[in-house]
C-alpha positions as CSV (number, residue, x, y, z in Angstrom):
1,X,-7.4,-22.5,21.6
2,X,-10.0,-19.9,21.7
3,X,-9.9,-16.7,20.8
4,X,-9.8,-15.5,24.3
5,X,-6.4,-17.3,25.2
6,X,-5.0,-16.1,21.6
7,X,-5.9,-12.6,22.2
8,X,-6.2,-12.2,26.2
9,X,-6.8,-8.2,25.9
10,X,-9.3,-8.3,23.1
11,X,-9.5,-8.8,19.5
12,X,-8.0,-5.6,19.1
13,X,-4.7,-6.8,19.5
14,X,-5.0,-7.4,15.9
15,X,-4.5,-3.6,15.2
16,X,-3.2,-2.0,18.5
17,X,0.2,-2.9,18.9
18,X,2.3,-2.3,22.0
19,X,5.1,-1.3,22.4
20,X,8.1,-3.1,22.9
21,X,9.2,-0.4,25.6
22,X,6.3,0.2,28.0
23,X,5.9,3.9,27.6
24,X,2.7,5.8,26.5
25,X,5.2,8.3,23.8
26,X,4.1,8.4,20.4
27,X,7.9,7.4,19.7
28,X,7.6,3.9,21.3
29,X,9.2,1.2,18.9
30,X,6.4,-1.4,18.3
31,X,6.3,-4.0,16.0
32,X,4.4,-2.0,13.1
33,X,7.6,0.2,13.6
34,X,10.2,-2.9,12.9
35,X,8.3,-3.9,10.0
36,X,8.9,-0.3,8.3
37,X,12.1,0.2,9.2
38,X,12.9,-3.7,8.1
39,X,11.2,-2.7,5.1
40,X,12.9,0.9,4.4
41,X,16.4,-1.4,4.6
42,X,15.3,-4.2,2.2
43,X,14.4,-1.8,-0.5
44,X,17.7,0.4,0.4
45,X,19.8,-2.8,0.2
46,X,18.3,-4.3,-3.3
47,X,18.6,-0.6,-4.9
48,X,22.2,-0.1,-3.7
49,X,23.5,-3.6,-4.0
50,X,22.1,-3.4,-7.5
51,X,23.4,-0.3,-8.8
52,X,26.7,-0.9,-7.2
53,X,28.2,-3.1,-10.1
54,X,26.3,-3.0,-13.3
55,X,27.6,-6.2,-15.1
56,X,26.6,-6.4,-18.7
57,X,24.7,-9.7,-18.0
58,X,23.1,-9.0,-14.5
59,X,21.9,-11.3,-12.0
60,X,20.8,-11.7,-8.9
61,X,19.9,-8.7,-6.7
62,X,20.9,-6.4,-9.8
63,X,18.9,-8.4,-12.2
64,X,15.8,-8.2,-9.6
65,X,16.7,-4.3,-9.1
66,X,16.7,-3.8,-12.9
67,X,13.5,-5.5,-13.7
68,X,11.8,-4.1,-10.9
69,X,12.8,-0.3,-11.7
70,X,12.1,-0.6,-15.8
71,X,8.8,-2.1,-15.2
72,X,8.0,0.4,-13.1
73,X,9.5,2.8,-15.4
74,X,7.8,1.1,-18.9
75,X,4.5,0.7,-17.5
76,X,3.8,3.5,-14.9
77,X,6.2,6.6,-15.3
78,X,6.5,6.7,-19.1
79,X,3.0,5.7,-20.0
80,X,1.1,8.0,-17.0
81,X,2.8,11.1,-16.8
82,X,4.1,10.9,-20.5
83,X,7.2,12.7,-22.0
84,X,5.1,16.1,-22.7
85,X,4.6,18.9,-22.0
86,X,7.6,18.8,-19.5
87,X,8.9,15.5,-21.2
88,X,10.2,14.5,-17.5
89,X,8.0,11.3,-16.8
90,X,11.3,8.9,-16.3
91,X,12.3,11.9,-14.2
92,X,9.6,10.1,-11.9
93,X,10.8,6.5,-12.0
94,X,12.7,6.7,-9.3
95,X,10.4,7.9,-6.8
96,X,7.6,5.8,-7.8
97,X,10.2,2.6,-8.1
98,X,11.1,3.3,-4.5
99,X,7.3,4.1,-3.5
100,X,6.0,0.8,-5.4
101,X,8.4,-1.2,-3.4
102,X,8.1,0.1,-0.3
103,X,4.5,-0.4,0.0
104,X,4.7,-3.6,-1.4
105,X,7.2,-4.9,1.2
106,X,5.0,-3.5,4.3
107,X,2.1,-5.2,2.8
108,X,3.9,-8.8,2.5
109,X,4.3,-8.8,6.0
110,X,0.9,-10.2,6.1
111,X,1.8,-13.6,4.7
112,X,5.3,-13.8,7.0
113,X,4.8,-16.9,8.9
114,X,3.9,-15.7,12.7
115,X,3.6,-12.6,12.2
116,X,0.7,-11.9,9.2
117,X,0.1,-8.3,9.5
118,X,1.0,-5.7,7.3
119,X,2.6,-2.3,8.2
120,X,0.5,-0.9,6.2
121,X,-3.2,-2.2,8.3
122,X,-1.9,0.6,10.3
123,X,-3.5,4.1,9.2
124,X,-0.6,6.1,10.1
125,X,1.2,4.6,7.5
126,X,-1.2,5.1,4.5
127,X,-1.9,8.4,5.3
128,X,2.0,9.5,5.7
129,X,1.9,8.4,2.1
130,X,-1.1,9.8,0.4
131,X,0.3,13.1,2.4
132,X,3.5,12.4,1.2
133,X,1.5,12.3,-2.8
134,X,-0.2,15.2,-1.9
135,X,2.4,17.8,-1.0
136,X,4.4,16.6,-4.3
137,X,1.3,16.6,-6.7
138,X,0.3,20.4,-5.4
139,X,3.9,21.7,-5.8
140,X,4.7,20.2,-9.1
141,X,1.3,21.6,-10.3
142,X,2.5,25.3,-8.8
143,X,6.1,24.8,-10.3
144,X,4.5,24.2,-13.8
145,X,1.3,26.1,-13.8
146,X,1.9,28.9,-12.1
147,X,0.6,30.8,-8.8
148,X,-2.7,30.1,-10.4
149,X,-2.6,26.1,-10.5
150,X,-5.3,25.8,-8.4
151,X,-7.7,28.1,-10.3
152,X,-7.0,26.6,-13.2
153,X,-7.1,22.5,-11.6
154,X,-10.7,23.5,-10.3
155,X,-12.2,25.9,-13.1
156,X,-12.3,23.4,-16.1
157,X,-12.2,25.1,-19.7
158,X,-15.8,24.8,-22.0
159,X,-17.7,24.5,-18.6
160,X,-20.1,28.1,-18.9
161,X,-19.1,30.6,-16.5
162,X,-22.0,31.0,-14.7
163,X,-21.8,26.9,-13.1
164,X,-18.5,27.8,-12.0
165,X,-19.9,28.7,-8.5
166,X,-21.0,25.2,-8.2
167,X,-18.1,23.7,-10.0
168,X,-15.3,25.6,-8.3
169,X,-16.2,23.7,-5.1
170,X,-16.8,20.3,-6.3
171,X,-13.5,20.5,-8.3
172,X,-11.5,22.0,-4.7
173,X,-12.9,19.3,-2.9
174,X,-12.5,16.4,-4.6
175,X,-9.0,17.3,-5.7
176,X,-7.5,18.8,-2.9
177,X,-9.6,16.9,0.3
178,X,-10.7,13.6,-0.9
179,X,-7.4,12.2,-2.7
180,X,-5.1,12.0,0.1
181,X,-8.2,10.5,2.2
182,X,-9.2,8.1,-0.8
183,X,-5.5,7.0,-1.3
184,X,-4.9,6.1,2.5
185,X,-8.9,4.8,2.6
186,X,-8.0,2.2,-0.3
187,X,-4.8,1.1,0.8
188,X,-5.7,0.7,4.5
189,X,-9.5,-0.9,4.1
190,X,-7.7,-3.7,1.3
191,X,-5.0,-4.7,3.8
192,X,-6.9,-4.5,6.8
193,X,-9.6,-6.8,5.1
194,X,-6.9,-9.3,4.3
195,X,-5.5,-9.2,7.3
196,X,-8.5,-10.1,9.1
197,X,-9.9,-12.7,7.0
198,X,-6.7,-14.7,7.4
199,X,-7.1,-14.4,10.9
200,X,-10.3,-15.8,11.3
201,X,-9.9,-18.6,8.9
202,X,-6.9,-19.6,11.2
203,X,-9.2,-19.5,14.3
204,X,-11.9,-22.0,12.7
205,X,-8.8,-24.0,11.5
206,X,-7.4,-24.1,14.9
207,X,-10.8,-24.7,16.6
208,X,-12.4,-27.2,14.3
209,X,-9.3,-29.6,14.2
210,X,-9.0,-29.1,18.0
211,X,-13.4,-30.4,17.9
212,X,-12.3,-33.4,15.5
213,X,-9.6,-34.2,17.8
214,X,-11.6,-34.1,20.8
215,X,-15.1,-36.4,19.1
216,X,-13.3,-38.9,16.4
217,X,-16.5,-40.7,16.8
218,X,-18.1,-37.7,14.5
219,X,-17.2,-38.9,11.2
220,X,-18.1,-35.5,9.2
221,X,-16.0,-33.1,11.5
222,X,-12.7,-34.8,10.5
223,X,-13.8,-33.8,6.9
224,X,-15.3,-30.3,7.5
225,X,-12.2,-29.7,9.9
226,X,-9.5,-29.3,7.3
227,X,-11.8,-26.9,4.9
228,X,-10.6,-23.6,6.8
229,X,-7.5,-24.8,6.6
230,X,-7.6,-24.6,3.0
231,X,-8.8,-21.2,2.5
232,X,-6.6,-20.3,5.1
233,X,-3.6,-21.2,2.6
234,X,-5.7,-19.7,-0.2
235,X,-6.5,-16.6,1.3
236,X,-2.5,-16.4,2.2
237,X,-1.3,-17.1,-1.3
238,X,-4.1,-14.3,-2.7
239,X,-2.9,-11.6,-0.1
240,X,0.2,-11.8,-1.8
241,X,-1.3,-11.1,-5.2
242,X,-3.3,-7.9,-3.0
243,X,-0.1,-7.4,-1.3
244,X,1.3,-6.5,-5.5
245,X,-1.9,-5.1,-6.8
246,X,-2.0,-2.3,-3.8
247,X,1.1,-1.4,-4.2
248,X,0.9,-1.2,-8.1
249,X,-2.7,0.8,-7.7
250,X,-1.0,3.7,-5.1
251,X,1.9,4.1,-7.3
252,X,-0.5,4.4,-10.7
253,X,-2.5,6.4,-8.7
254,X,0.5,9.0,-7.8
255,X,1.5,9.3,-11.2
256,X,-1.6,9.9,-12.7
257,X,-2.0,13.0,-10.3
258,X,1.7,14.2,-10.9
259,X,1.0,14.0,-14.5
260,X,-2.1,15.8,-14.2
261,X,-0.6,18.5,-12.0
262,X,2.3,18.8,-15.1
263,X,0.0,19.3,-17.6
264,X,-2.1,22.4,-18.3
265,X,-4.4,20.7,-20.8
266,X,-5.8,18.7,-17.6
């Protein structure tokens, strides 16, 4: 097989999806589309299930549920935002529990057996989130600062007065303008990278067993051949571990600028 006859219109099948109903609408229903709303319904159906019945000894679902939402809670809400000066950071568990695992589900999709791509190689989806961060962190930093927040998120205190024509823009921009883009940068250029290096290790796998086949009289190919194999399954089993650690960074990364936003002495 060659990478022709696997991708007939160009490697860029690999990120441009069609869709499943030929039409040229942004609303066409694609694949990258099933994965989210697949996605959106596991992490609705292990929250609900869970908090249904609260059994004293939980298991199951419940027990995955709880676990899932006091880590999130004990080592992102609590410790980032803190309890002061609004002493509301579990307030935020719930939001980040739900944003954790729903980025963490779209980004699994890149070790599901035929299909290896996560949701989330998509930039749409990346940015809808950082945006998503964005609008929450300016409005909780105007519902607890004041019509001023931004003044006061951009001029520093104990910087002198007369650098804050320089400081003023450097603070605004990288703030304001380069978080949402660094957010959706991160998580998009991490699981695109994956993506793609699984990819090619599965078209040297596929090619060099298909040489070995075809020459058995070539001793060393039948032992080179199963090498990409190999790091094929090692680079699947580590996209998990990215597929956990992307997730975990965006979430930190959102409370950190909530809590920020919450707290004048930032």
């Amino acid at each position: 097989m060659t990478i022709a006859a696997l991708f007939p219109h160009g490697i860029s099948e690999l990120f441009q999806w069609k869709g499943l109903i030929a039409n040229d609408t942004i609303f066409e229903i694609n694949k990258t589309v099933i994965m989210a709303m697949v996605s959106t319904v596991i992490c609705m159906y292990i929250f609900f299930v869970g908090s249904r019945k609260k059994a004293l000894v939980p298991t199951g679902i419940q027990n995955f549920a709880e676990f899932g939402y006091e880590t999130i809670e004990q080592q992102i809400a609590v410790p980032v935002i803190g309890d002061h000066p609004h002493g509301y950071g579990k307030s935020w568990a719930p939001f980040l529990t739900g944003t954790f695992f729903f980025i963490f589900f779209m980004n699994i999709w890149s070790t599901a057996p035929f299909i290896q791509f996560p949701a989330t190689a998509r930039i749409a989806i990346p940015m809808l989130l950082s945006l998503i961060t964005w609008v929450i962190f300016i409005a909780v930093g105007f519902k607890h600062q004041g019509p001023l927040y931004i003044f006061k998120a951009c001029l520093p205190p104990g910087v002198p007065k007369p650098l804050y024509v320089l400081v003023f823009p450097i603070e605004l921009v990288s703030k304001f303008l380069v978080r949402p883009f660094s957010l959706t940068v991160r998580l998009f250029a991490n699981m695109v990278a994956g993506h793609v290096l699984i990819a090619v290790f599965a078209l040297m796998s596929d090619q060099l067993l298909t040489s070995a086949n075809n020459a058995k009289h070539v001793w060393y190919q039948s032992i080179i051949a199963p090498l990409p194999f190999l790091m094929l399954i090692f680079m699947t089993v580590f996209e998990l571990l990215v597929a956990v650690l992307q997730a975990y960074i965006f979430t930190t990364l959102t409370a950190v600028f909530i809590g920020e936003s919450a707290s004048e002495e930032h």
